[in-house]
N, C-alpha and C positions, 0 to 999 in steps of 0.2 A: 184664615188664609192671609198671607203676610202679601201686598201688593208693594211695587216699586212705584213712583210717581216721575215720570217725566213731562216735565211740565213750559210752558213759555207762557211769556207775559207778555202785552201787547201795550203800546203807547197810544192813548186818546189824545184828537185836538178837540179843544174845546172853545166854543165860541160863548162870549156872555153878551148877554144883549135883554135888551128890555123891551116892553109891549107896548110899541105906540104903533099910529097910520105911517104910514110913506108916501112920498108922494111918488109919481107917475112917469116913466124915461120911455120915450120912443127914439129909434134908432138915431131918426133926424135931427132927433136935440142937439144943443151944443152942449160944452162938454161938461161935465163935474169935477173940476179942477181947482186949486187956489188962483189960477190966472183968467178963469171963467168968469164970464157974468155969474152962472149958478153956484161958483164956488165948489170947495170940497163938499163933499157928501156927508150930512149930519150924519153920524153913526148912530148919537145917542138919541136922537126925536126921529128922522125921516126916515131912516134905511136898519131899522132895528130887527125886523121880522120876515124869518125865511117861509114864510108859511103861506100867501095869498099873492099874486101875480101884480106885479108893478112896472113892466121890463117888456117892451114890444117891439115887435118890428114897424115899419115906416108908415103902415096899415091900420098900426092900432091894433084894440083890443076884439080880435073874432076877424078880423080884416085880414086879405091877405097885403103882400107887397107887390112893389112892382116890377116890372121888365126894365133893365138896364141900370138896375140903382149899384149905386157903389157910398156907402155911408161910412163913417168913421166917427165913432167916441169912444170918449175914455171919462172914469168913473175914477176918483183916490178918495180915501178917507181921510175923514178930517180927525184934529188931535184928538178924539175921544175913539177912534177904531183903529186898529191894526192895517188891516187884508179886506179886499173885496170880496164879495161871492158870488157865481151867477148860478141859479139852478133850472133846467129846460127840463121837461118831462113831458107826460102824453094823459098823465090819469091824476084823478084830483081836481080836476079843472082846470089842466096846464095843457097847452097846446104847441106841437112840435113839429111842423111839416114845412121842410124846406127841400125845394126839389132839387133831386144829385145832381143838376147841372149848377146850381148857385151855392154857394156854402157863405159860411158865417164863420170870420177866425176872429180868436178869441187869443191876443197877448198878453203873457205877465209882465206888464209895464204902461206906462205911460204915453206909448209911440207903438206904430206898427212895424217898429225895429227891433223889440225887444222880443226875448224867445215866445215863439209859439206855443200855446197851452195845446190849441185842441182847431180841427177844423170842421163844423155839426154841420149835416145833413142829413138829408132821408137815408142815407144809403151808410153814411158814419157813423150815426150816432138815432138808430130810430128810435128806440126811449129811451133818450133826452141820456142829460150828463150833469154833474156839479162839479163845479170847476171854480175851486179859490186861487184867490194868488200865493205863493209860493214862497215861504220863507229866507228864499236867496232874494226876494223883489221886497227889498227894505222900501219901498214908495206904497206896498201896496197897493197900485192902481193896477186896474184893468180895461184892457184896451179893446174895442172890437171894429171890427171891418167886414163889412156884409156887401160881395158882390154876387149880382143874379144877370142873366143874357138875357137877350128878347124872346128866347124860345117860350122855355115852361116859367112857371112862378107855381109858388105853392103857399097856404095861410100864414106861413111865420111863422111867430112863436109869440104866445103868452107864459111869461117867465119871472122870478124872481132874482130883484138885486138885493141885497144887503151886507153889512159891512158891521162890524165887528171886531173885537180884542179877541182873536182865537186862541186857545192853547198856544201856549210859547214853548216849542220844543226847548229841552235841555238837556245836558249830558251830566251823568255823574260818570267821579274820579274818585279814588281811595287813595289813600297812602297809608304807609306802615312804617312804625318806627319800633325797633328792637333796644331792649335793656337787658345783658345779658353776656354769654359768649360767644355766641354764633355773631359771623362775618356782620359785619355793621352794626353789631352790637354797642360800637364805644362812639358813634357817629349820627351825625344829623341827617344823615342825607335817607330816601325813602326806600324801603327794602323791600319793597313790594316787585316783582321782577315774574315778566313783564311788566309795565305800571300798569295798572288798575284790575286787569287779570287773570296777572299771572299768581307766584306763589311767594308767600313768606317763611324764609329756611330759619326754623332755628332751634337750639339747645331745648332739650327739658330743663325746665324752670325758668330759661328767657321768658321777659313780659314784651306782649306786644303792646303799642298802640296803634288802635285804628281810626283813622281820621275822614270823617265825608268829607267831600271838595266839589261840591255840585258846580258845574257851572252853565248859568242863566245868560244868555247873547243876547234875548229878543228883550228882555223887559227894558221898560225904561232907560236910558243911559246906557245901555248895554253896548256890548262891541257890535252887536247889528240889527242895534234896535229901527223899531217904524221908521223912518222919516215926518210920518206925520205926528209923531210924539205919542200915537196910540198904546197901546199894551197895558199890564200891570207887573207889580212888584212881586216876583220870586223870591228870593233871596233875602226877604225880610219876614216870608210865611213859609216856610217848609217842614215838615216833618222827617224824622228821620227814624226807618226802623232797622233794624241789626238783627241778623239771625243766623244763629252759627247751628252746625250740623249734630252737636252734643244735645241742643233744647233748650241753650243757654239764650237770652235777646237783649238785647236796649234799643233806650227810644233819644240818646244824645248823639250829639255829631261825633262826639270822641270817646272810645273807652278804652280800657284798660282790661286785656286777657292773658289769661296765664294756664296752657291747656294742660290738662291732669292728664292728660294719657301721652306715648308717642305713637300717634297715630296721626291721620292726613284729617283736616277739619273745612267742610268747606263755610265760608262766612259769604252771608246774602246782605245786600244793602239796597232797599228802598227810600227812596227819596220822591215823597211827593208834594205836588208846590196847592197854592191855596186854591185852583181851580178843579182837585181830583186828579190832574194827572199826575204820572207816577214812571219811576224809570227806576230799573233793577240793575246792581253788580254786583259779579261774583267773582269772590277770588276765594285761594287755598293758602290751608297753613300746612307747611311737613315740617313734625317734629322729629328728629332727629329719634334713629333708632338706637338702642344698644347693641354695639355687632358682637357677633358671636367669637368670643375668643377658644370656643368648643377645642377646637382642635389644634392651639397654641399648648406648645408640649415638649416637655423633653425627649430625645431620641430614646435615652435613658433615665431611668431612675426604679430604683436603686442605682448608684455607681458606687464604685470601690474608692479609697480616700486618695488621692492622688492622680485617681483618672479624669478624664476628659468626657462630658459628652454636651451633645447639641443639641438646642434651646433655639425652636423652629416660629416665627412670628409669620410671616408670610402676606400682602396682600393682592399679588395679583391673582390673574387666572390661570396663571400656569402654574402655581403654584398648588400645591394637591391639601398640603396641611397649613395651616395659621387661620388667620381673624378672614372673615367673611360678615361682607353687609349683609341686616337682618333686613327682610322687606316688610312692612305696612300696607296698610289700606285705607281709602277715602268709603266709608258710604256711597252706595250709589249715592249721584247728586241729578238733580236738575240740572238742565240748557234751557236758559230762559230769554229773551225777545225783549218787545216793547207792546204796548197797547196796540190795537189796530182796530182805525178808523172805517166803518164803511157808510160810506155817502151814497145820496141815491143813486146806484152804479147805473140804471139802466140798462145791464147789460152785461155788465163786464163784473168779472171775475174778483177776490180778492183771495190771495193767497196768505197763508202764514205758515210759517218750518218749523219744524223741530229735529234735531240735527241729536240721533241717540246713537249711544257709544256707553261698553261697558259691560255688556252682554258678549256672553262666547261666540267667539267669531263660527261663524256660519250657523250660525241660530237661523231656525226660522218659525215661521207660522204652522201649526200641524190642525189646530185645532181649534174650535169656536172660545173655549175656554181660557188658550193664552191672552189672548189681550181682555184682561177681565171689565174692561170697559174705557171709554172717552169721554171724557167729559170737558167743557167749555162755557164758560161765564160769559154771556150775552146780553146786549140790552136793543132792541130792532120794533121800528113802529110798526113793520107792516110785513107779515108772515106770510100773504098770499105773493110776493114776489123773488120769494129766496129758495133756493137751492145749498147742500151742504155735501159736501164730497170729501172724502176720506182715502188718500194715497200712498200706498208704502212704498220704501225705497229703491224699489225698481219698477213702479207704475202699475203696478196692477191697482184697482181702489173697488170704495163700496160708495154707492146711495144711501146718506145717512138720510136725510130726508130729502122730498124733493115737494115741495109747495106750490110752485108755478103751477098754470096748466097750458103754458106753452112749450116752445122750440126753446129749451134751455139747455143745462149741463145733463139732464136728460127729460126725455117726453113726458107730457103729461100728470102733472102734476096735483094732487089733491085737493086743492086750491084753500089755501088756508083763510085768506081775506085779509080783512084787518088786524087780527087776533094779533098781539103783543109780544115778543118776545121779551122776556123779561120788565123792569118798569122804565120805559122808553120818554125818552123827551123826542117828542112831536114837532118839532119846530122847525126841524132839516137846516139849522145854522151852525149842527156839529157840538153843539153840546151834551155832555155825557149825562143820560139819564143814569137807573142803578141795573147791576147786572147779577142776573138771576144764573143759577146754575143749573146744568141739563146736561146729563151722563147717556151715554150711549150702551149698551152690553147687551148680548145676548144668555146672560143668568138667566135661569128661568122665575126669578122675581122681578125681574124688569117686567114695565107697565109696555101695554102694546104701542106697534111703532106708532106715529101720528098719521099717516096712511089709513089707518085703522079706526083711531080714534083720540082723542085726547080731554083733558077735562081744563077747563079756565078758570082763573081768578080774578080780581082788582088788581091792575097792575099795580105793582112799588114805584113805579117812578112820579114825575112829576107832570108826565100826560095823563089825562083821563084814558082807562080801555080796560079790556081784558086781555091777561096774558095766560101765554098755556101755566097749566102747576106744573112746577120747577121738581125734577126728581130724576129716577131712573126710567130709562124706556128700554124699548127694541128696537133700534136700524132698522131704517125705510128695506135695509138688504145684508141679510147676513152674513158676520165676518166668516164665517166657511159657506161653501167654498172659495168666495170672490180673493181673499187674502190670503189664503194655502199658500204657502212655499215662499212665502214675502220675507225680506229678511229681515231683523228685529233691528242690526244696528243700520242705520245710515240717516237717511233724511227724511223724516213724512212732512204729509202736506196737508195742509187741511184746508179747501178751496168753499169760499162761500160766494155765489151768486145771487146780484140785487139786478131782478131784470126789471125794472121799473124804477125810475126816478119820483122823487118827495119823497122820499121816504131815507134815514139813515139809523145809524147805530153806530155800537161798539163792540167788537170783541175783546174783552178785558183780559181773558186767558185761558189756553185750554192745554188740557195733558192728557197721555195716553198711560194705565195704568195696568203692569204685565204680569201676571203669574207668577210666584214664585219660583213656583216646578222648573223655569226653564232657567234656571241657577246661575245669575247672572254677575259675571266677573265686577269687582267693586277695582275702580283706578289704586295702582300698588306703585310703589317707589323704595330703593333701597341707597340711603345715603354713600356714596363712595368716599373709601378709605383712598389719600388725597396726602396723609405723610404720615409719617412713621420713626419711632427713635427706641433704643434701649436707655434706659436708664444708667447711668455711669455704677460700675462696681468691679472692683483691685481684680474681681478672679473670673472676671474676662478676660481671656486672653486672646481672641479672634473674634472681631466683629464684620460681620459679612453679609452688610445691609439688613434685610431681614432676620437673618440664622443670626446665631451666635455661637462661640463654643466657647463653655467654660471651664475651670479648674478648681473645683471650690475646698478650701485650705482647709478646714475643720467637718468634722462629724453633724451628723443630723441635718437639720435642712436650712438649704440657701435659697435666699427667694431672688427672683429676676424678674425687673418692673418693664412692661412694652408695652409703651402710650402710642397710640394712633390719634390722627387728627381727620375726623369727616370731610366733605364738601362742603358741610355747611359753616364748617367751624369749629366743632362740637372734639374735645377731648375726651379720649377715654384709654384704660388702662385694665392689665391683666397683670396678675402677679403669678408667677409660672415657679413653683415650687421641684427643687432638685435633691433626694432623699441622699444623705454619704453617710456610709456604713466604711464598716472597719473590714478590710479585707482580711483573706490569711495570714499569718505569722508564722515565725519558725524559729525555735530556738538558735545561738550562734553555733559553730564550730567545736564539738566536745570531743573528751575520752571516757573511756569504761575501761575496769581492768577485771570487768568478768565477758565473759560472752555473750552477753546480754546487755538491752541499754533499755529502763522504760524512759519515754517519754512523758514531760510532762509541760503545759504552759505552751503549745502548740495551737495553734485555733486555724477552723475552716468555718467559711460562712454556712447557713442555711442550707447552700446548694450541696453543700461536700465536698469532695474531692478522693485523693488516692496519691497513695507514693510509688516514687521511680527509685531507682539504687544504681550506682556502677559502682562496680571493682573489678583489681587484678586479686585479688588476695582470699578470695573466698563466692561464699552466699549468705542471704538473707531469709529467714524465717518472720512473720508478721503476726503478731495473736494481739485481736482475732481475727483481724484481716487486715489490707494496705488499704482500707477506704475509712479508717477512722481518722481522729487528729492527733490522739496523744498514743501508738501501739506500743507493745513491747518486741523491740526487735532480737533477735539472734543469730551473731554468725559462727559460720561456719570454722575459720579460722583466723586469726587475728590478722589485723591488717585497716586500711583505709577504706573508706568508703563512702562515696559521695552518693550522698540523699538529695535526693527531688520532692517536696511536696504540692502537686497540681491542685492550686484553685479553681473548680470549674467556673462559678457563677464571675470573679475576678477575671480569668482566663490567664493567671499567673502562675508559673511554676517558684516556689520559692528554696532556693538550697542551702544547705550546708554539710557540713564534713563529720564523720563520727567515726573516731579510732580505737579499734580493739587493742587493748596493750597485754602481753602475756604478763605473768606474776612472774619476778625473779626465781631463779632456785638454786640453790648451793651447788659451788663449784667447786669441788675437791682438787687439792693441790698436795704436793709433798717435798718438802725441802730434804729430809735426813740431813746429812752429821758431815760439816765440812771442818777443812784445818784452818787454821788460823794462819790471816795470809793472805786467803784464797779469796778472789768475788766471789759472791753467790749472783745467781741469775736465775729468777723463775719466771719462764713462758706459759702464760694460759692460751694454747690452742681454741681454735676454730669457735670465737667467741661473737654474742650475738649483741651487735650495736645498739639494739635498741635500749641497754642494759649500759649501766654506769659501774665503773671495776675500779676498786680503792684495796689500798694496803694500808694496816694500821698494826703496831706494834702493840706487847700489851700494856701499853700506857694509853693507847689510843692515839701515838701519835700519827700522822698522815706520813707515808713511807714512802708510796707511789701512786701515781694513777693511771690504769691504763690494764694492759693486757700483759705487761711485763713488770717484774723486781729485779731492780739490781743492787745488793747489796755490798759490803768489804767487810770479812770478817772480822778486821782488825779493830772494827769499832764496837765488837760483842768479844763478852767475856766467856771462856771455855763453860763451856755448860749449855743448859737447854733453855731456847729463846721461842715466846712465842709470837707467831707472825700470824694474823686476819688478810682477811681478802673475802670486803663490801661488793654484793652485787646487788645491783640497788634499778631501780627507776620508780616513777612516780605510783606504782601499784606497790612498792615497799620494797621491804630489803633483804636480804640473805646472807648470811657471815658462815663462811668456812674455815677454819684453823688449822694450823699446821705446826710443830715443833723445830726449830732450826737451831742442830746441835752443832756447836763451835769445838773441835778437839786440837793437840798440841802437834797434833799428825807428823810424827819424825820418822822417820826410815832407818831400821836398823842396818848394823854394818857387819854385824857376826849370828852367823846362825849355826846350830849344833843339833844335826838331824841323826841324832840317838834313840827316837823313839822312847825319852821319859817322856815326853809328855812339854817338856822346855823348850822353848825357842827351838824348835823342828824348822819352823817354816820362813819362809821370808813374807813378811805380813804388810803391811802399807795399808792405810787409811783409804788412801785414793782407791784402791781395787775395794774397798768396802762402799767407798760411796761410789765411783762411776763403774760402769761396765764396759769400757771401752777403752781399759785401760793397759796398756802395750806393752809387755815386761821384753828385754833382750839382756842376755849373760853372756859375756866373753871372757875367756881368760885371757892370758898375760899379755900369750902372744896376737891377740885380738881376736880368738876365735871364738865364731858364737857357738856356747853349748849346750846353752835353753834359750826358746825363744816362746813366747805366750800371748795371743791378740788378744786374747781375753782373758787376763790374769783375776783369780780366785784366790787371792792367796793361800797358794798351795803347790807352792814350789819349795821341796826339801832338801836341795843340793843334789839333785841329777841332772844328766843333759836331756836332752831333747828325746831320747829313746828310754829314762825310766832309767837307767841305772846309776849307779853314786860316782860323783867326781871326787874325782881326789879334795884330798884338802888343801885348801892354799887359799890364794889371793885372786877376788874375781870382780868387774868390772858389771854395773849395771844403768840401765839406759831405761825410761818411762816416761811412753807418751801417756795422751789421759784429756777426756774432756774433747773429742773429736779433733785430737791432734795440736789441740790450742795450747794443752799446759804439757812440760815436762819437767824431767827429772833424774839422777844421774847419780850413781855412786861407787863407791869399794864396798862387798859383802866379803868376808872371811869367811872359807867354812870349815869347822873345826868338826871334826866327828867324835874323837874322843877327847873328853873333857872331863874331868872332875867337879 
């Protein structure tokens, strides 16, 4: 079973002194002073030993005093002692009875001006008190003033004086200096914060140094040493131990650490001077966490080459994605104190705290088994007058033992006697014997409580005796019920009663040790993000403090650097990777001259997509369907047609143009047989522009272009010509041919309609080539006697009704060619002719 140790240390005074007689002080003396006939007080020969009665009232030794006395002396030490001491008690052979109407005040000083220590009587102080001078009273001297009425009087007191180098309180100080990156890393000044402590913030891989800095007032030369030049040298005997919360230690005033983990470290510093006293500090290291850049992320990726997306860093709390501090933990630690004195109290109480935190709030006591036990290092001459109480942080407590068998911290007591706590120095001048350690629990391998029974050894110290065996026991009173429902964090106390004077001790240190079961919170901390930057790069193009949005120019992946900066200092960085792929394509703007187009060299990503189409000119067919990339389309009929191809995963639609062109096809034309003379003109009707129309003679040369020929026959020779006509576009071409017969086309003047078979007829070229051509005959006297809108040549010399005109001289007129050409002459008709 894994137990937590919370623990305090306590600060010992120690008095040193050596074993000679003393001599003899009755109230009425005069004084012990450098201005005295008796001078200051030998420390080192006369007033050495607090152990045998030297010190009386105006009565003497077993005498009482008198009615109406009023005395005053004062006692200083001479340069070989510090502090004065007086100790009054009732048992031992010390006698204390001064009646409540008369008291005995007792100053820390020189004069009965300076502050009151204490004012003893029966009814104040009934067994007895020890009472030294007070490390603010640099003179050391103590001063008393004993007034009594005429009423009562009572024996006095047989008491002890002595004077002594006691214990020199001292304080330790740390400092901390960083090498490294964390804040104060480049600097001399001490980075301990609060100083002595508080914490030291810094980077994984910063070295710290840690420095003792004890400092010693009382000794010699000190900023508030004796006045009588008593004390001793600190500062030139100390020990130093170091203990950090990994298992790591040293024993120099300075070292040099460099923590292997980022976690919270606490570091303990002992500092003890050459008399056994000892004085603890504790401070912390936080190393810098690695913050989670977990959820530092593109909005996208994949993106398509050209698009945009955003590149999210983030560190506040409102923020939902980006870098978040990682939290840590310290080991439970200790809350540790100073040594604590207890002199012969008489009576009165000594407390000492321990102040725990760290446990799940509202924890509390359920069970005999959470607090798997207490234990405390003691060293105390005399067990028959102590008392031990045990209090949690909202007052409920237990009887850890109770040894008196008086009206103490509670009734009736076992009565332990003399018996040792631990190896006790005897001599009630405050010097620290050795301290043995004694655990409390109710385990059921605990040895029974001392109520019960207990077993003794040779004490370790430097008094003769026996002390109980040092080990585990059982509570005078178990921790269930009495501690049920106690809560685990706050303040306990742990109260020790000395109801009887001569007698003292030490409490060197005690802790309460707690189950693990009740799973208790270890101190966590999470370094805050404190600044923040992107790294410079060309294909940002919006920077928006945390966010960014980028545009990144090339395929495959662009990376984007986001350094944050701690509270403590501490640099760190992500590289936020942005995947660009190649979106859809689409070929340019094409034609086809079949009804069909396959595609090819078309691309959609991964995701796919599908085609769109508009036209006026038709529909589309898709094989095998409009959701590939490269189909084969077919229309309906030729024409234009704009294609759409939707990128789904892009979300682009990409277009272009795809036109059906028909194939040309021969366009038949006909010139026939004109006269020489005449333009030709050939119209090709209702012709289709998309189609390219050429004339080419048979030489090939270029004639005309266009939808019309117009030629002059006069530049062709009588005979047959031939003439082409190109119908062309980029699907190819078509030649049609035609013959264009040139004749000498004369109009005869004599016709002889005999019926051989000879010039019957009136013939003309023009009524062979147009059909629209207008014959009118008149004779002499101008009258018409045939007339024909559509001359066939087949007029034999009748008039208009089919019978024969005479012969003679007749006049003729010929439109022709829609009225555009005419023509005019004399025909003779001769009928009989040879």
């Amino acid at each position: 079973m894994n137990k937590f140790l919370v623990q305090i240390f306590f600060l010992n005074i120690l008095f040193i002194s050596s074993a000679f007689s003393q001599p003899l002080v009755q109230l009425g003396d005069d004084d012990w002073t450098s201005t005295s006939a008796n001078g200051p007080c030998n420390c080192s020969n006369d007033f050495n030993n607090g152990s045998f009665m030297n010190f009386f009232d105006t009565g003497g030794a077993g005498m009482p005093y008198s009615p109406n006395e009023y005395e005053v002396i004062t006692l200083c030490p001479d340069s070989t002692g510090s502090k004065m001491v007086v100790a009054f008690g009732i048992n031992a052979g010390y006698t204390l009875n001064i009646h409540p109407s008369d008291t005995l005040f007792v100053y820390d000083g020189s004069s009965i001006n300076d502050p009151l220590l204490a004012a003893i009587n029966d009814s104040t102080y009934p067994n007895g008190i020890n009472i030294p001078a007070s490390w603010n009273n640099i003179s050391g001297c103590l001063t008393f003033k004993f007034v009594s009425d005429a009423s009562f009087q009572g024996l006095g007191w047989d008491a002890n004086l002595s004077c002594a180098n006691l214990i020199q309180p001292f304080s330790n100080h740390i400092s901390a200096f960083i090498t490294g990156n964390a804040n104060g890393g480049t600097d001399t000044l001490n980075d301990l914060n609060p100083v002595d402590t508080g914490y030291v913030d810094i980077c994984f891989g910063d070295i710290i140094e840690f420095v003792a800095q004890p400092y010693f007032p009382y000794e010699p030369n000190g900023d508030s040493a004796a006045l009588s030049g008593g004390g001793y040298m600190q500062s030139t005997n100390y020990t130093v131990t170091w203990e950090l919360s990994d298992g790591t230690s040293f024993t120099s005033n300075s070292f040099l650490f460099t923590p292997a983990a980022r976690n919270g470290y606490f570091v303990s510093l002992k500092i003890e001077d050459p008399m056994g006293q000892f004085q603890y500090s504790f401070c912390k290291i936080r190393v810098s966490t690695q913050p989670s850049f977990s959820s530092c992320q593109p909005a996208q990726s994949p993106i398509c080459l050209g698009r945009v997306t955003q590149l999210f860093g983030g560190v506040t709390g409102a923020d939902t994605v980006g870098v978040d501090p990682v939290s840590t933990n310290f080991p439970i630690g200790g809350v540790f104190g100073a040594q604590t004195y207890l002199p012969d109290g008489s009576g009165i109480n000594y407390n000492t705290n321990i102040n725990i935190s760290g446990f799940t709030p509202l924890t509390t006591i359920q069970n005999a088994s959470d607090i798997d036990q207490m234990c405390i290092k003691i060293e105390h001459s005399y067990l028959g007058d102590l008392e031990m109480k045990l209090t949690c942080p909202n007052g409920q407590n237990i009887n850890v033992f109770n040894s008196y068998s008086g009206n103490g911290l509670f009734p009736g007591g076992f009565g332990g006697g003399s018996t040792f706590l631990g190896g006790a120095y005897d001599n009630n001048t405050g010097n620290i014997g050795y301290c043995e350690e004694y655990c409390f629990s109710n385990n059921a391998n605990a040895m029974p409580a001392w109520v019960n029974s207990y077993a003794t050894t040779t004490a370790t110290g430097p008094s003769a005796g026996q002390m109980i065996v040092p080990g585990l026991y059982q509570p005078e009173q178990s921790f269930i019920p009495a501690l049920q429902g106690c809560p685990i964090n706050g303040t306990w106390t742990l109260t020790v009663r000395d109801n009887l004077g001569i007698d003292d001790g030490y409490i060197c240190e005690w802790g309460i040790y707690f189950n693990s079961t009740l799973h208790p919170n270890s101190e966590t901390y999470a370094p805050l993000i404190t600044s923040h930057n992107w790294l410079p790069d060309s294909t940002i193009i919006s920077n928006q403090d945390t966010n960014i949005i980028v545009q990144p120019t090339s395929l495959g992946a662009s990376s984007y650097t986001f350094v944050v900066e701690d509270e403590y200092g501490c640099f760190y960085d992500t590289v936020i990777t942005v995947q660009t792929i190649q979106g859809g394509s689409i070929i340019g703007d094409t034609t086809t001259c079949d009804d069909f187009f396959d595609y090819a060299n078309n691309y959609l990503t991964p995701a796919g997509g599908n085609w769109l189409y508009f036209s006026n000119d038709g529909n589309l067919t898709f094989d095998p369907n409009n959701n590939v990339a490269n189909p084969t389309i077919t229309a309906s009929n030729p024409g234009i047609y704009y294609m759409g191809l939707n990128d789904i995963f892009c979300n682009d639609t990409l277009t272009h143009i795809v036109e059906f062109i028909d194939q040309p096809e021969p366009y038949p034309f006909s010139l026939d047989t004109f006269c020489i003379g005449e333009n030709i003109l050939a119209v090709i009707n209702n012709i289709d522009t998309i189609f390219s129309y050429e004339w080419f003679d048979y030489n090939g040369d270029l004639l005309s272009i266009g939808d019309s020929l117009i030629l002059n026959s006069n530049n062709y020779t009588i005979g047959s010509h031939e003439i082409n006509l190109s119908v062309s576009n980029e699907c190819g071409e078509e030649i049609t041919t035609s013959d264009l017969i040139i004749e000498k086309c004369e109009i005869p003047n004599v016709i002889t309609p005999n019926g051989d078979g000879q010039n019957d007829f009136f013939y003309t070229h023009f009524a062979a080539i147009y059909n629209d051509v207008h014959l009118t005959v008149v004779n002499r006297w101008g009258i018409v006697v045939y007339e024909s809108i559509s001359y066939q040549n087949d007029w034999n010399g009748v008039n208009s009704k089919g019978n024969p005109l005479s012969e003679g001289t007749y006049y003729f007129f010929l439109t022709f060619d829609e009225g555009k050409e005419k023509n005019q002459g004399i025909v003779q008709i001769i009928i009989n002719s040879n």
